[in-house]
Structures are given as C-alpha cells and as structure tokens.
N, C-alpha and C positions, 0 to 999 in steps of 0.2 A: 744845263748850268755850266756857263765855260769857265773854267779858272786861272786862276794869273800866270800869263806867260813869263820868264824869267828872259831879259837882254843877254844875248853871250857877255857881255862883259861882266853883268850878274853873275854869270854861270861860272865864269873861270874862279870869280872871289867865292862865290863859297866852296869850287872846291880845293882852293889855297887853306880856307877855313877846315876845314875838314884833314886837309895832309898835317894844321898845326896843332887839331886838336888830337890828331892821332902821336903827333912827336909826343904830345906832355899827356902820353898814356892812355888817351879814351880808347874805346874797342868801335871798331866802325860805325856799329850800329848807335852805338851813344851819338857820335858827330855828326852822324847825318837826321838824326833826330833832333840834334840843337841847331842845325841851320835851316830845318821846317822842310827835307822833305823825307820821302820813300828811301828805303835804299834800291828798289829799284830805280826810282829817277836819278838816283847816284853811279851808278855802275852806267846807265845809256849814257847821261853825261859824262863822262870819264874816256865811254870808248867815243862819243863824239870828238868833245874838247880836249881831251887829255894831252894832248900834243900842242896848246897851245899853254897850257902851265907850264 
C-alpha cells in the first residue's frame, strides 16, 4: 500500500509550519504531529530541505 508523496514545495511549507508552531510554544513533537506526519519524516525532511527554508 503506497502512500501520499508530499511535492518539495509541500515539504518546505510544512516545515515553515512547524518552525511557527514551535515560536508560539509547541514542543516538536506536538508540530509535527498537527501537520500529519512522523517525526522521523520530520528530521529526514529537515536534513533534506532544510537549506531551502
């Protein structure tokens, strides 16, 4: 069962979403839980993209 691949451009917004939901206090784990995914696919996206935020 293959599941939804997210576009980089996807991938930069949510993890903009994530840096804003950490300024106004979330702890990581909450943020990356309210934009649907792992926080492992948080952290590979990050060392992917992150230089593109």
């Amino acid at each position: 069962m293959a599941g939804k691949r997210d576009k980089p451009e996807e991938i930069v917004l949510k993890l903009r979403q994530v840096e804003v939901l950490q300024g106004q206090g979330s702890s990581v784990a909450d943020a990356v839980r309210q934009i649907g995914v792992t926080q492992q696919t948080y952290y590979r996206w990050r060392k992917e993209y992150g230089g593109i935020v």
